[in-house]
C-alpha positions in Angstrom: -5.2 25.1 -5.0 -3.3 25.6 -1.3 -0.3 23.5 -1.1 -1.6 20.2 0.6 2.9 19.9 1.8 2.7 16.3 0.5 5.5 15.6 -2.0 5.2 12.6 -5.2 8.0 11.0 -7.3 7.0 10.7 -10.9 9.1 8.2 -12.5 8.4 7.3 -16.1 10.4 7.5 -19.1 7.9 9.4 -21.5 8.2 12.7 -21.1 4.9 13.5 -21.9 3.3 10.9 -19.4 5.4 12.9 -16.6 4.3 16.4 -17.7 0.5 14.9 -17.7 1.0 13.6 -14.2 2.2 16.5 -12.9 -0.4 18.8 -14.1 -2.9 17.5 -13.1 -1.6 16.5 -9.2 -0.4 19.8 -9.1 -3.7 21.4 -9.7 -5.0 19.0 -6.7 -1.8 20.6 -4.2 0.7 17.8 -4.6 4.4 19.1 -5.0 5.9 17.0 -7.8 9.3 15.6 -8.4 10.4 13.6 -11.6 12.9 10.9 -12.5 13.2 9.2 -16.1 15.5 6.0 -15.4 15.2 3.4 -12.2 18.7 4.4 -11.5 17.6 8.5 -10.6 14.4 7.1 -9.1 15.8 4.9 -6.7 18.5 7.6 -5.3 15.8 10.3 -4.8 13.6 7.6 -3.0 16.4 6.7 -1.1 17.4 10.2 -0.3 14.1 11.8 -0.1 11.0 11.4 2.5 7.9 11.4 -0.4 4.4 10.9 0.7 4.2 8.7 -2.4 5.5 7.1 -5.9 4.0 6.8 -9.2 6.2 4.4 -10.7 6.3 3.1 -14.3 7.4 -0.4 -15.0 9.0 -0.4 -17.9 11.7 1.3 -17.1 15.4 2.1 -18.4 18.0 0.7 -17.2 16.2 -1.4 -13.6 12.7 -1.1 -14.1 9.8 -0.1 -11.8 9.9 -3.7 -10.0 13.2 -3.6 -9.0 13.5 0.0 -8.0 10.6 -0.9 -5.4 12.0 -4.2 -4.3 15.3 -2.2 -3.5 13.1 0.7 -1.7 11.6 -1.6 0.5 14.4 -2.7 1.8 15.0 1.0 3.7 11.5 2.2 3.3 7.6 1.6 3.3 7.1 4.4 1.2 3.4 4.0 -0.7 4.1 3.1 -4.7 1.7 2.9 -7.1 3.1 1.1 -10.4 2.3 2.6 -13.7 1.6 -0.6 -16.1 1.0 -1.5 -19.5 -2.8 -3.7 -20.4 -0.2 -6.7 -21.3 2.1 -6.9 -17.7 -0.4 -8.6 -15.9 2.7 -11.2 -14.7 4.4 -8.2 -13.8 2.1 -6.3 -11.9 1.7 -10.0 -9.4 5.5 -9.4 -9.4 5.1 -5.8 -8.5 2.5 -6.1 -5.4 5.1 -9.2 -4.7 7.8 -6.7 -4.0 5.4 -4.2 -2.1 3.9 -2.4 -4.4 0.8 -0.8 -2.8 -1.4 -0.3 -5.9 -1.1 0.2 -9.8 -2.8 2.0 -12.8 -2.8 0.3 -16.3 -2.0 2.5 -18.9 -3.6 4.4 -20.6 -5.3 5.9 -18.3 -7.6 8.3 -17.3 -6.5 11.2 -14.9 -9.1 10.8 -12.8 -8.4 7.5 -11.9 -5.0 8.3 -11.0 -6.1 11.1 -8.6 -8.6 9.2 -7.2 -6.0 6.1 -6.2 -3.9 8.8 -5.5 -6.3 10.4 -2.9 -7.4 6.8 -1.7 -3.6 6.2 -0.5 -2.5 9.5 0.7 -5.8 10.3 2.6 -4.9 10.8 5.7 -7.9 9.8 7.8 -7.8 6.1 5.9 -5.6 4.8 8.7 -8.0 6.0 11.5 -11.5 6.4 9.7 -13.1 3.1 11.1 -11.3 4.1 14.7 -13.9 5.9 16.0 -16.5 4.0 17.4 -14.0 1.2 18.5 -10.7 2.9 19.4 -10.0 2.4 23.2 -8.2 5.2 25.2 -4.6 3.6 24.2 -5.4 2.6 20.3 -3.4 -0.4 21.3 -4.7 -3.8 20.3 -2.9 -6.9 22.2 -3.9 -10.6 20.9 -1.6 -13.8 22.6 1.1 -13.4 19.7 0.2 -9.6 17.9 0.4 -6.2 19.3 -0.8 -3.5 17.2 0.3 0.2 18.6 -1.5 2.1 16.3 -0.5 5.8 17.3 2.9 4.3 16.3 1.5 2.1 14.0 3.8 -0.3 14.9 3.7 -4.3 15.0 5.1 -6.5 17.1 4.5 -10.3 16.5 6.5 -13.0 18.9 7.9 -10.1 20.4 9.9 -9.0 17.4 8.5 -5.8 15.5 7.4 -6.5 11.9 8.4 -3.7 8.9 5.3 -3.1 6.7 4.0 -0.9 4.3 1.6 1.4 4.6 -1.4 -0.8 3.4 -0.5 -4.1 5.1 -0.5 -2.2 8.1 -4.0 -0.8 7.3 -5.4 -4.0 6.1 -3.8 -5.9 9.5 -5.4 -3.3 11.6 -8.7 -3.3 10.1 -8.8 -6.7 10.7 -7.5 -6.7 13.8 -9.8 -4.4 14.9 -13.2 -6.5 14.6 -11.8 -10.0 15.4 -13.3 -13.0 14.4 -15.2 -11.0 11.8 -15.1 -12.4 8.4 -14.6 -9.4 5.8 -15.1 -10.2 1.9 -12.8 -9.0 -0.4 -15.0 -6.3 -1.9 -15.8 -4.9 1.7 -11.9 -4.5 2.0 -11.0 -3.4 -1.4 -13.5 -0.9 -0.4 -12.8 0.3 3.2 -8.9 -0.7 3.1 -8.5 1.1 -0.4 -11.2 3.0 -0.2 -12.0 1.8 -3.7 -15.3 2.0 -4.7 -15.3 2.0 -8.6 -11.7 0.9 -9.1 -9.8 -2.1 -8.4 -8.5 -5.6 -8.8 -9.5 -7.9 -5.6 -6.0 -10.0 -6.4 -4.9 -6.7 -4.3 -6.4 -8.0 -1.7 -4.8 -11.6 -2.3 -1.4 -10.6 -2.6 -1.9 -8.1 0.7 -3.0 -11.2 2.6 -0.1 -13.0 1.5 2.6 -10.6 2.0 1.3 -10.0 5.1 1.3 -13.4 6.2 4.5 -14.1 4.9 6.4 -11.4 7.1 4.3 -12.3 10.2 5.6 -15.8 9.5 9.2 -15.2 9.7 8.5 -13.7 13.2 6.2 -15.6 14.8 3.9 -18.4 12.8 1.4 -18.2 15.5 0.6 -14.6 14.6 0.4 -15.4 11.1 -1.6 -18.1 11.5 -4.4 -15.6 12.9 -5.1 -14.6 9.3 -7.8 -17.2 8.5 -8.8 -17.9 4.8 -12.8 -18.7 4.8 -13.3 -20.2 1.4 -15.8 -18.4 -0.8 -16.1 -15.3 1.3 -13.2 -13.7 2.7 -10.9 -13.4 5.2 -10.7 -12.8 9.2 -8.5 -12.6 12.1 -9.2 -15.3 14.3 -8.4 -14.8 17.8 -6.9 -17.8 19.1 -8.9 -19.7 21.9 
C-alpha cells in the first residue's frame, strides 16, 4: 500500500507484540518506529513529530502512564495505551494523564487498526463541519472561542492546551449548543467508534476537559452541562 506519510511510535517491551504491530500498520501505509523501555520512548516522542503512539503500560523502567503524563507536558500527540484485561485502575489513570484511547491485550489486529484509523482519520476533525461551518469556522460563546482552522481555544481570554480528542469532543459540542448528546452518539461521532469502546472515555474526556477550562476561566467550564441519565451538552449561557 502507497505511503499514507504518517509516522507511529510502537513502544512495548515484547518483541513480538512490536514486530505484530508493525506488520500489520505497515501493510495499511503507516511508517513505524519502535522503542522497548519508557526511557527511549519518551526521547523519541520528545524529539520526534508522530502522527500517533501505541503505548504499552507495563513498561520498563517508567511505564506507559508516566511516559504520557511527561509527553503532555510539551505535546498533544494522540496515544493509545496498550493494556493488560486486569489494569482497569490504570487505564482511568492513563486517560487521566491524556491518554486518548486504549486497546486491552490480547488483541485482535483489527481492532487496533480500526482505533488506529478512528484517531488518525483526518476528516474526524471536520466531518460534521459541513452543513454548519460558517465562512470563518470560528465559534465565539461570552467566555469560549473556538478557531477551528487553528484549532485553537481560548477560554477567559487565555488559550487552553488540549489533545487532539478534547479538542474534537469540545468542538462537537460546541458546534450544536444547547444540544444534549448521549454518550453512545459521541463515542460514536467523536471516536468514530461504532463496535468498539468504553463510554468511561467519554467520562474522563468531559472531565479533563473541564478541568483545564477551569483553571482558565470557570465560566467556560461551567458551559459543559451534565444531564443526568442522558448525556451531556454545552449550554450557552443566557
Amino acid at each position: 500500500m502507497a505511503d499514507l506519510g504518517l509516522n507511529i511510535l510502537i513502544v512495548d517491551d515484547e518483541e513480538r507484540i512490536r514486530r505484530l504491530l508493525r506488520m500489520y500498520l505497515e501493510k495499511e501505509g503507516y511508517s513505524i518506529e519502535e522503542a522497548e523501555d519508557g526511557e527511549t520512548a519518551l526521547q523519541l516522542a520528545l524529539e520526534k513529530d508522530y502522527d500517533l503512539i501505541l503505548l504499552d503500560l507495563m513498561l520498563p523502567g517508567i511505564d506507559g502512564v508516566e511516559v504520557c503524563a511527561r509527553l503532555r507536558q510539551f505535546k498533544a500527540t494522540p496515544v493509545i495505551m496498550l493494556t493488560a484485561k486486569g489494569e482497569e485502575a490504570n487505564r482511568v489513570q492513563g486517560f487521566e494523564v491524556g491518554t486518548d484511547d486504549y486497546v486491552v491485550k490480547p488483541f485482535s489486529p483489527r481492532e487496533v487498526i480500526y482505533r488506529v484509523k478512528a484517531i488518525l482519520r483526518r476528516s474526524s476533525a471536520t466531518a460534521y463541519l459541513s452543513k454548519d461551518a460558517n465562512s470563518s469556522n470560528n465559534i465565539v460563546f461570552p467566555h469560549l472561542v473556538i478557531e477551528h482552522d487553528a484549532h485553537r481555544v481560548t477560554a477567559g481570554g487565555q488559550e487552553v492546551a488540549l489533545t487532539p480528542k478534547e479538542y474534537e469532543l469540545l468542538h462537537y459540542l460546541a458546534i450544536s449548543p444547547d444540544k444534549v448528546f448521549s454518550r453512545e452518539e459521541l463515542l460514536k461521532d467523536v471516536w468514530n467508534y461504532e463496535f468498539f469502546g468504553d463510554l468511561r472515555t467519554v467520562d474522563t474526556h468531559v472531565k479533563r476537559l473541564r478541568e483545564k477550562l477551569n483553571k482558565v476561566s470557570p465560566d467556560a467550564a461551567a458551559m459543559i452541562t451534565t444531564v443526568w441519565g442522558v448525556g451531556y451538552k454545552l449550554e450557552v449561557p443566557k
